[in-house]
C-alpha positions in Angstrom: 114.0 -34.1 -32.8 112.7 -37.6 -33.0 115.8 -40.5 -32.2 115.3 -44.3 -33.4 113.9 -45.1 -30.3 111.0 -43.2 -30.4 110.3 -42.5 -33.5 106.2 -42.6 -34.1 105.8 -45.7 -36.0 108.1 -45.4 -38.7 109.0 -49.3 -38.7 105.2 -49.0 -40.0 105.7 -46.4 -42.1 108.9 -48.1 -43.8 106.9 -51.2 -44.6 104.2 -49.2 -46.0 104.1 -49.2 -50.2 106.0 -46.6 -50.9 103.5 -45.3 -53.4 101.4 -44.5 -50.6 103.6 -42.5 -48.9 105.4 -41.0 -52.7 101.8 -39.9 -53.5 101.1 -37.6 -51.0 104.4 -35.6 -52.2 103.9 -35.8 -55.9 100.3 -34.8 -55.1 101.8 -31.2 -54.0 102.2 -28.6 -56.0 105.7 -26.6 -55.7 105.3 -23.2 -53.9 108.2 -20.7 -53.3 108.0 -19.2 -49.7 110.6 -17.0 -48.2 109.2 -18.4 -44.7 107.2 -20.9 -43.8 104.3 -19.2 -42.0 103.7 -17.6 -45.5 102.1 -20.7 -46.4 99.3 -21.5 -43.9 97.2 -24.5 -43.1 96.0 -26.9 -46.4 98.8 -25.2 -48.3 101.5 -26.9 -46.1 99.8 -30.3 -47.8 99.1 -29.0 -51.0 102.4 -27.3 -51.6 106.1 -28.3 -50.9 107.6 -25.4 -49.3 111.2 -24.9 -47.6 111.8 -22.0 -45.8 114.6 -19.2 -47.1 114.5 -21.9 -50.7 113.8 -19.1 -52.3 114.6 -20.3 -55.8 112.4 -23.3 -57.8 115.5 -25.1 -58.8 116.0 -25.6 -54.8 112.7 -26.5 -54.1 112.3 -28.8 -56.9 115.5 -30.4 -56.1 114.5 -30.6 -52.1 110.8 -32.2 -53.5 112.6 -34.6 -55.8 114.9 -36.0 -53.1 112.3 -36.7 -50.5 110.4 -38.6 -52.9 113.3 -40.4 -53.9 114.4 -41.0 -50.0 110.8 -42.1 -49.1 110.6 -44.7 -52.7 113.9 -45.7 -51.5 113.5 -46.0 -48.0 116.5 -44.2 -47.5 117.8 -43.3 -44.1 118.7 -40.0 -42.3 122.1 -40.4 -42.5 122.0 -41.6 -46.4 119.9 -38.5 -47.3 122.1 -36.4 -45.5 124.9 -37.6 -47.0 123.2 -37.4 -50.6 121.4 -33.9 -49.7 124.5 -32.3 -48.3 127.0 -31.9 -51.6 123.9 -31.2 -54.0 122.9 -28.1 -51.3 126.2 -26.8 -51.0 126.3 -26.8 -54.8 123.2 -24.4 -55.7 124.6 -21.9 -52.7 121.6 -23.3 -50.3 124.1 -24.3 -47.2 125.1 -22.5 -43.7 124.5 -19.6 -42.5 124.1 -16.3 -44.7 123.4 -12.3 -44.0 119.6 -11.7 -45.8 119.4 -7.8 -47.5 118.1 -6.8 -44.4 121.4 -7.6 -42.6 119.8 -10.5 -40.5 122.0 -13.8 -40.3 119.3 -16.8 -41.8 119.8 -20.6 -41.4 119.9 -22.7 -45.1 120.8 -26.3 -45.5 122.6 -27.8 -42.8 122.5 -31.6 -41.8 120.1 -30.9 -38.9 117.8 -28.8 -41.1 117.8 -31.9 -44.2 116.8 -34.4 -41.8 114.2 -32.5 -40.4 112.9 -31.7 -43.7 112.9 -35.7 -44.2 111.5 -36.4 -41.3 108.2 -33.8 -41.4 107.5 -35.7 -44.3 107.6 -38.7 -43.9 105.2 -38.1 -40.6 102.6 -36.1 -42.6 102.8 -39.0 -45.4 102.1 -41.5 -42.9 99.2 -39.9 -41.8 97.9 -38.9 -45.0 97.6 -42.6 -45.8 96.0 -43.3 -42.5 93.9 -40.8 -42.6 92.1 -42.2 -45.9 92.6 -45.8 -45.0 90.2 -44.9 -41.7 87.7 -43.0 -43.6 87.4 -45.8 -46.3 86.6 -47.8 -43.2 84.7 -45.3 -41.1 81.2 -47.4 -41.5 82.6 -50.3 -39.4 85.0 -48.0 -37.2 83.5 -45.3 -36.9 84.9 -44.7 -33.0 88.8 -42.6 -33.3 90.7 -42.9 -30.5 93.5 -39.7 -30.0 96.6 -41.9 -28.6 99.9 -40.1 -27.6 103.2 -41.6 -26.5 103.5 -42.0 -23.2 106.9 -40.6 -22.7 108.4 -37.5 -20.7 108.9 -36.1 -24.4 105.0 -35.9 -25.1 103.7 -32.1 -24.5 101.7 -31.9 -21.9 98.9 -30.3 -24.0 99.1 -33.1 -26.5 98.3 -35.4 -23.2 94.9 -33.7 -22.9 93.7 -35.7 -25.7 95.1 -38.9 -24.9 91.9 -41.3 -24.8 89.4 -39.5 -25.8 87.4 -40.8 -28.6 85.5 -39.0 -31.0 83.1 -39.9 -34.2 84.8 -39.8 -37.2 83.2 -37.0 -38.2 83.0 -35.2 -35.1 84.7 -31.2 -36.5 87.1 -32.6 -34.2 89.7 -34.0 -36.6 89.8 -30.9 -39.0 92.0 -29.3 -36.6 93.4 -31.7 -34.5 94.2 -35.4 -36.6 97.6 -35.4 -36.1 100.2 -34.6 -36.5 99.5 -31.0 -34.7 103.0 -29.8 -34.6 106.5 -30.5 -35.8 107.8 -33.2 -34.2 104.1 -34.3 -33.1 104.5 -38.3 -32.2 100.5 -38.5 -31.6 98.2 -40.9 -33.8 94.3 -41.9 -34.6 92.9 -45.1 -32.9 89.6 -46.4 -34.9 87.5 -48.3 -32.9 84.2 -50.5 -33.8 80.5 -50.0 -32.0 81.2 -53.6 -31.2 84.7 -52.4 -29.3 83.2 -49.5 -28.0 80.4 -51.1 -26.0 82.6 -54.0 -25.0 85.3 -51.8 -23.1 82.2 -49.6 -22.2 83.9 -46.3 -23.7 82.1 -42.9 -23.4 82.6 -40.7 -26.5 82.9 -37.1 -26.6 81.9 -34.2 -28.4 83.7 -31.1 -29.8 80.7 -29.2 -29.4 81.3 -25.9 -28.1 84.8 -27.0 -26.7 86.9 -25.7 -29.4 87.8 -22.1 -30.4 90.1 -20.3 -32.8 93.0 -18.5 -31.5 95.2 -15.8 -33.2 99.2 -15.6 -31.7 102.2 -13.9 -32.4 104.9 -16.7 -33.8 107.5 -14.1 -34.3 108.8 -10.1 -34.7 110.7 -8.5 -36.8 113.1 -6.6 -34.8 114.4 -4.3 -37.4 110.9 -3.6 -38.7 108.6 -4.4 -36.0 106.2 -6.2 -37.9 104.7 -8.8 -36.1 103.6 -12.3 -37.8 100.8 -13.9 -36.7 98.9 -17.2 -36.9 95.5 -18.9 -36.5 95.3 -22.0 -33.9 92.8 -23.8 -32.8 92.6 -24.6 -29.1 90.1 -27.5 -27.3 88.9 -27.9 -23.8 89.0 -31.5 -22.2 88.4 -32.5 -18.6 92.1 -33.4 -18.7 93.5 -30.3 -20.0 93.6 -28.1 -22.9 95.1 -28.8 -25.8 96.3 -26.0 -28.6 97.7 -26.5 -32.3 101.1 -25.7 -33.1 101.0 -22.7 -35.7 101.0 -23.5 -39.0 99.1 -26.9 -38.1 95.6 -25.8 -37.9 94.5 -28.5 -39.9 94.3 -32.0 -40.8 96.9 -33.3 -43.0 95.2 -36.0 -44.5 92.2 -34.2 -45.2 94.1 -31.4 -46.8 96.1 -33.7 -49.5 94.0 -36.7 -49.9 90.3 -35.8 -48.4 89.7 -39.2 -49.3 87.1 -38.4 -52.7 85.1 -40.9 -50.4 84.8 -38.6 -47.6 83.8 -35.7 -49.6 81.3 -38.5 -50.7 79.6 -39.3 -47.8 79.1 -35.3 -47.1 77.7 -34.8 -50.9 75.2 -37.4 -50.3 73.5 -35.6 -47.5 72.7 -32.9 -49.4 69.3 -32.9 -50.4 69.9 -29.9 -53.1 70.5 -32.4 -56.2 71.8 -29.2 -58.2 74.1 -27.8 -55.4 75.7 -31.7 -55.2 75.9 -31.4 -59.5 77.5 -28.2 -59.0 80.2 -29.3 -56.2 81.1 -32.1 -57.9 81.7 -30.6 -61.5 83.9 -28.1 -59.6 85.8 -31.0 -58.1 85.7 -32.4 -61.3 87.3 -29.5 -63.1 89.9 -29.2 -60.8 93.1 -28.6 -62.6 95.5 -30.1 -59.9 93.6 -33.0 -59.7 93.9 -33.6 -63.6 97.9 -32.8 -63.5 97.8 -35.8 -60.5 96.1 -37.8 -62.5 98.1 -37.3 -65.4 101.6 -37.9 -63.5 100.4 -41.2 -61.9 99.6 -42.9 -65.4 102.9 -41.2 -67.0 104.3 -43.0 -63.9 102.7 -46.3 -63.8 101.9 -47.3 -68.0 103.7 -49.8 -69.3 105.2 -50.4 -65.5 105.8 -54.2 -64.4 104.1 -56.2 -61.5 100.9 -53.7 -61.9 98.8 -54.1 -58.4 95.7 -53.1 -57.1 96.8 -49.5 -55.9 94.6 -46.7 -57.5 93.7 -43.0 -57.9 90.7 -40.8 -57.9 89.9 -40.5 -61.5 86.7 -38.2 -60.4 83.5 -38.6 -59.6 80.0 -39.3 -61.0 77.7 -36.2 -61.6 74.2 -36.0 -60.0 72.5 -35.7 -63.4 74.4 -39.0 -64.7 73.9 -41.0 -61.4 69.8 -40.1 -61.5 69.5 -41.3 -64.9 71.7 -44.5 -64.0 69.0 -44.9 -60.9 66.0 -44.5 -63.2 67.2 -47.1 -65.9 68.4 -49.7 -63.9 65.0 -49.2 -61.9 66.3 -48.5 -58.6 69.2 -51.6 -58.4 72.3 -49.2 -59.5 73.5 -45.8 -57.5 76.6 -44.5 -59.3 76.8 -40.9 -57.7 80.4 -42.7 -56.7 83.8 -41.6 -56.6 85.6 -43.1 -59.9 89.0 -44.7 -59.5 91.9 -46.2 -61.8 93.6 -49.1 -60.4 97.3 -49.8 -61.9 95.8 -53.5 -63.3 92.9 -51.7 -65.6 95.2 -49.3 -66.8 97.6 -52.5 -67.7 94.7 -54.0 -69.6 93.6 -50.8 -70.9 97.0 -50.5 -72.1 97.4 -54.1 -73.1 99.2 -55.6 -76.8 95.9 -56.9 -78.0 94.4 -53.3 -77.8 97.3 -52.0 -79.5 97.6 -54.7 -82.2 93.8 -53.8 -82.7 94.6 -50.2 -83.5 92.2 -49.0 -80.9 95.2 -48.4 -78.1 95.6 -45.3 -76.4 98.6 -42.9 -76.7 100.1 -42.3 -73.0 98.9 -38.2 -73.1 95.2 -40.2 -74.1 95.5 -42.3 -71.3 96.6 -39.1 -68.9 93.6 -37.2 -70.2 90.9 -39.7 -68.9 89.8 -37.6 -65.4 89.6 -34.6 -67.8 86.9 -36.4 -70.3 85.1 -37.9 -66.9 84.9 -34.1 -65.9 83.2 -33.2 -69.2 82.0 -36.1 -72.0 81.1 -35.5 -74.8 78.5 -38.8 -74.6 77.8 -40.6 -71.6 75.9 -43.7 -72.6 74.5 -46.6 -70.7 75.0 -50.2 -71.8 72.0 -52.7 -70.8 73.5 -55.7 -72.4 73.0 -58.3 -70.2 75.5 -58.8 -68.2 77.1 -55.2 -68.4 75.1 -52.5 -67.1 77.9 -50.0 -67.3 78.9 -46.6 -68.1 80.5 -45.5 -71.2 82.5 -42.6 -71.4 83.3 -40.4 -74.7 85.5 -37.5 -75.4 84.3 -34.3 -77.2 86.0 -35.6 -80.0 84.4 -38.5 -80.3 88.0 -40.5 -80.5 87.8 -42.2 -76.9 85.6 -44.9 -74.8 85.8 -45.0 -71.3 84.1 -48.2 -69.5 83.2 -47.6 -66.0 81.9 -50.5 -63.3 82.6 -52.2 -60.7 84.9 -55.3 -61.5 85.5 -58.1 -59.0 88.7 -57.1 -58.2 88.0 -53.7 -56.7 90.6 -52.6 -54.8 88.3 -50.6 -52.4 86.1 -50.9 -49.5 83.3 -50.4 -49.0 82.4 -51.5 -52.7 79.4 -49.6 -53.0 80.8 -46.4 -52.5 83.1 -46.9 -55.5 83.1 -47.2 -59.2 86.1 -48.1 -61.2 87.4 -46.9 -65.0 87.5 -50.5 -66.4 89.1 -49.9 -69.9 89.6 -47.2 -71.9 90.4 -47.8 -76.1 89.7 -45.8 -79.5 85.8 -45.4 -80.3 84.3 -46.6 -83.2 81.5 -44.1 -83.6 79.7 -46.1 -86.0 79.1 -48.9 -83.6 77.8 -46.7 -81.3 75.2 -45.4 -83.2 74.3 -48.8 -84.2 74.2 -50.1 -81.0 72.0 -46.9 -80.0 69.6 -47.9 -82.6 69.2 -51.7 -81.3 68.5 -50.3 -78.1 71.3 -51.5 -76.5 73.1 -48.5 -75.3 71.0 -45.2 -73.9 72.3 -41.7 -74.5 72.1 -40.1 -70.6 74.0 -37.0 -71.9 75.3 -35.8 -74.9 74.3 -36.3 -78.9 75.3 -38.7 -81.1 
């Protein structure tokens, strides 16, 4: 159990935005487990699940109040003290006989603050995790650094030092955290850095191997429950996964959509990268996301520069972009939606206008990304944008790259700019000029 003292970086971690660290929850879906090695790897990060909470009103209740306790950087001893009447109330508290006849562990302080505290790790590095990759072209050097303490495994200290590409398979098993209670962290380091302190970097290759061990038996039944880890050999030790954390957090919740990027764009296969990213694109758990965050954030005040993946730009569009603007435009990007352009998309003038958007309009904008019904681009001068249009034909979506991007690098990201009623009319006129070009769709 991690004290005050020691805790890994959560001074950091409660100065962070608490949207960062509230995203990675809401971002989960809720899943019911009767144990928790029932849910295995990427599930752990895609799905909220509390072992023996057996019914949705618990879970949903134990999801609510660690978003709450992370937006309101609540304290162990506050969430206890909130958690422990609520528990005791739906009958999930102290120590009950299961139908088998075995004696199973619910809520208990220990067990809420735990629960707390696994979370608040894994949103911490879920937010590191895509702050690094959006900054992997000028560090692209990670460091493994564990505390230095006689509380650090010894395993976990055969990976202290060593430094790895960023996209060495390395850290899709072992980015921490790679247990419960795992204090370990990611170090990004510049070429300059690297060749300045004269570091030699490593390689995974052929050191790491998959493992399968028994976490438990059944003693009345005999059934034995088993897990995949994933075990690497340094030249200071092995080092093994804790079961159930055979994977990387952060790349399990978040990815970052820029990562997934950089990995599309090596493919040479234009239609294999059109068909990965329409499947990303039709993801329905990215849509609900989506939809959540601008339920959450329309019509909020003090509106920043935080964002979300709205989608991403399909091959066929990006090519045409290419061909028209003769080379000077590459838009196979990711597509995001800062809280400011959805304030302006949102704003009085639009609504006055009679061309604002209803809030379930608004939510439905990563879903008309993933399939227009008109994608046209603008050559006015000065624009050279996308636009965006529903299958109806009730909805303009205005994608570029504004000034303000929140983002870097810039060039690996295009942002949703505004988004009001069409006036179909208009666009057919403006077809007709010559100043917008229909890339997909009919008029």
């Amino acid at each position: 159990m991690l004290d005050d003292k020691n805790r890994l970086d959560m001074g950091y971690i409660r100065d962070m935005p608490p949207d960062k660290i509230v995203e990675y929850l809401k971002a989960k879906g809720v899943q019911i487990s009767e144990n928790w090695f029932d849910v295995w790897q990427d599930a752990h990060a895609k799905a909220f699940t509390v072992a023996k909470a057996t019914k949705a009103e618990i879970v949903d209740t134990l999801k609510w109040s660690v978003e709450k306790a992370l937006q309101e950087k609540m304290s162990y001893d506050d969430y206890i003290k909130m958690m422990t009447p609520i528990c005791k109330e739906m009958g999930w508290w102290g120590k009950v006989q299961d139908e088998d006849g075995n004696i199973v562990q619910l809520g208990s302080p220990w067990r809420l603050k735990t629960i707390l505290r696994t979370n608040k790790i894994a949103a911490y590095h879920t937010g590191r995790y895509a702050r690094q990759m959006e900054n992997a072209d000028e560090q692209p050097y990670w460091q493994y650094v564990a505390i230095q303490d006689n509380r650090t495994r010894a395993s976990h200290q055969a990976l202290h030092g060593k430094i790895y590409r960023y996209d060495d398979p390395i850290w899709q098993h072992f980015y921490p955290p790679n247990d419960y209670g795992c204090r370990c962290r990611v170090r990004p380091w510049s070429e300059f850095a690297l060749k300045d302190q004269g570091w030699k970097v490593d390689s995974s290759e052929g050191q790491m191997q998959e493992e399968e061990i028994t976490v438990m038996k059944d003693e009345l039944t005999g059934r034995e429950v088993k897990a995949k880890v994933m075990r690497i050999k340094t030249d200071q030790g092995d080092m093994r996964t804790g079961a159930g954390w055979n994977y990387n957090v952060g790349a399990a919740t978040v990815g970052t959509d820029i990562a997934v990027l950089r990995k599309l764009q090596k493919l040479k296969n234009s239609e294999l990268r059109q068909q990965t990213i329409q499947a990303i694109n039709n993801n329905e758990a990215r849509h609900n996301a989506f939809a959540d965050w601008v339920k959450a954030n329309l019509g909020k005040r003090g509106a920043s520069s935080r964002y979300i993946s709205a989608g991403f730009v399909s091959t066929e569009i990006a090519e045409k972009v290419t061909e028209l603007s003769e080379g000077t435009k590459m838009s196979e990007l990711v597509l995001v939606m800062s809280e400011k352009r959805l304030q302006h998309a949102n704003s009085n003038k639009h609504h006055k206008g009679g061309v604002g958007l209803t809030v379930d309009e608004y939510a439905s904008i990563s879903r008309i990304i993933a399939n227009p019904g008109l994608v046209l681009w603008d050559k006015l001068e000065g624009h050279n944008n996308l636009i965006y249009i529903n299958q109806e034909k009730t909805i303009q979506i205005f994608v570029d790259v504004p000034n303000d991007h929140p983002i870097k690098p810039k060039e690996k990201v295009d942002s949703v700019i505004n988004a009001y009623k069409v006036d179909m009319d208009n666009i057919k006129r403006q077809v007709a000029g010559g100043n917008y070009v229909v890339i997909k769709g009919e008029l």
